[in-house]
Residue, then its C-alpha position, 0 to 999 in steps of 0.5 A: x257474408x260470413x264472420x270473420x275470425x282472423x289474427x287481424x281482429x286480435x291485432x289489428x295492426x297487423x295487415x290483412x294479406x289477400x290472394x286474389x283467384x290464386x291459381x296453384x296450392x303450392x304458391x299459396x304454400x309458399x306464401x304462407x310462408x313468406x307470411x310467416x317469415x315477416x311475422x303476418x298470418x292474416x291470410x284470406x283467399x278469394x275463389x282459389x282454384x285448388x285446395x290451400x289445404x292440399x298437400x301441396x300447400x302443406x309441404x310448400x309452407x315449410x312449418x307455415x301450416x298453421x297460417x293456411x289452417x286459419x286461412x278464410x275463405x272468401x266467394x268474392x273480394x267485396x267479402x274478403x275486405x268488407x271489414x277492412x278501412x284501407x286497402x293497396x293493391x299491387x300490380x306491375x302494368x300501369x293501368x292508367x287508373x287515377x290512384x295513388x301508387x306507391x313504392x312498398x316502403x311508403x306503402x308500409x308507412x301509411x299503412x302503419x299511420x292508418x293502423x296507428x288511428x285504428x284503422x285495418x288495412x289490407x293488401x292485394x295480390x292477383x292470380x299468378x298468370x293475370x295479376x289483379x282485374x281492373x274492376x278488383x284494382x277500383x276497389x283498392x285506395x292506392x296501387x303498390x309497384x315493387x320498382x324492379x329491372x324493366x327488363x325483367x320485373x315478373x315476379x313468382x306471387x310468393x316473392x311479391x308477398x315477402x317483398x312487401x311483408x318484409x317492408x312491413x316487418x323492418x318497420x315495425x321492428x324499427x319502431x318497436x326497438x325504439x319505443x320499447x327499448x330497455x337499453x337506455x344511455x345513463x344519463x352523465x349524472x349517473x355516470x360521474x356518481x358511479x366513477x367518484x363512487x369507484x375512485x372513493x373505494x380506490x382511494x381508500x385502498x391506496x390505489x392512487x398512491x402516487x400523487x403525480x399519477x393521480x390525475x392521468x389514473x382518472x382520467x384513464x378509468x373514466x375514457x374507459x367507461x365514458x367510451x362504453x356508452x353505459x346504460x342506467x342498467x349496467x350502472x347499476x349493475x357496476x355499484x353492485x359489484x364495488x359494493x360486493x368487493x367491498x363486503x367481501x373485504x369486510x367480512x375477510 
């Protein structure tokens, strides 16, 4: 077997996407690119029957290049996910396997639960005209079926990998905005210190001048912030321009 050096090795959050006896350059191409628009670029193909390197590929990847470039090679899919701890495949037909299917969103989310505990993960695409073997589907831990009109649910391999690959992207994203996000809510603490901070310049400067006015004057400067929903850092960001004001008046 040989050694894999895949994004996936640096990442290992990140899916491995595997092409199964792709038929033509240009589908590989296209997937690439899909890979590329959701942020994927482990990409490994099993005994492809043209170049993925061809020029074909090339133009179909649209600036995806990169990810065929690093593409890996693989004689046979015991290979291409020997290094792999869980892996779906997808098929349209029903195969009356005793596997789990799944829908891609679930599909994703246990994905994301099994890359959370270190483990690396893999999806299968079959070959453009036949899809996945049987003997290929018995090698994967659970099913994957994009629910699409009965009437017509054939997909092009490249549609099938954004489908699925975008799944993953909005997850993550998701998680990543909600786990790493710098805009958090001043706390209602924060917030009164800086209005009573406000009102005390205000009130030197003679702004509530009109004591009947008074009352009705606060309430309408803190309905203005209030509704805002202000992070700690435009708090902060707000002392500092009451305090410049105030320097600048100074200094005049």
């Amino acid at each position: 077997m040989k050694k894999i050096t895949t994004p996936s090795q640096l990442s290992p959050q990140m899916p491995a996407i595997i092409l199964v006896r792709p038929q033509m350059a240009e589908n590989v191409g296209m997937v690439a690119r899909a890979m590329m628009n959701c942020g994927l670029y482990d990409l490994r193909i099993v005994s492809p029957r043209e170049n993925h390197l061809s020029d074909k590929a090339i133009s179909a990847s649209s600036g995806a290049s990169d990810i065929l470039q690093k593409a890996i090679i693989f004689n046979s899919l015991d290979e291409a996910i020997a290094d792999l701890n869980f892996v779906l495949a997808t098929t349209a037909r029903e195969r009356g396997m005793n596997k789990v299917v799944y829908t891609p969103e679930p599909a994703i989310k246990l994905m994301q639960d099994k890359t959370a505990q270190g483990q690396k993960c893999g999806i299968l695409f079959g070959a453009e005209r036949t899809g996945l073997e049987n003997h290929e589907l018995v090698m994967s831990d659970g099913i994957i079926e994009i629910p699409l009109n009965p009437l017509h649910c054939s997909l092009n391999l490249s549609q099938a990998v954004l489908l699925i690959g975008y799944e993953w992207f909005k997850s993550t994203g998701e998680k990543k905005n909600s786990a790493q996000s710098t805009n958090i809510p001043a706390t209602k603490a924060e917030l009164d210190f800086f209005l009573k901070h406000l009102e005390n310049e205000l009130e030197k400067r003679g702004y509530f001048r009109f004591f009947d006015k008074k009352e009705r004057m606060q309430r309408n400067l803190r309905n203005i912030f209030t509704r805002n929903n202000l992070t700690t850092s435009e708090i902060r960001t707000l002392h500092s321009v009451v305090n410049d004001l105030i320097r600048e008046e100074k200094h005049d």
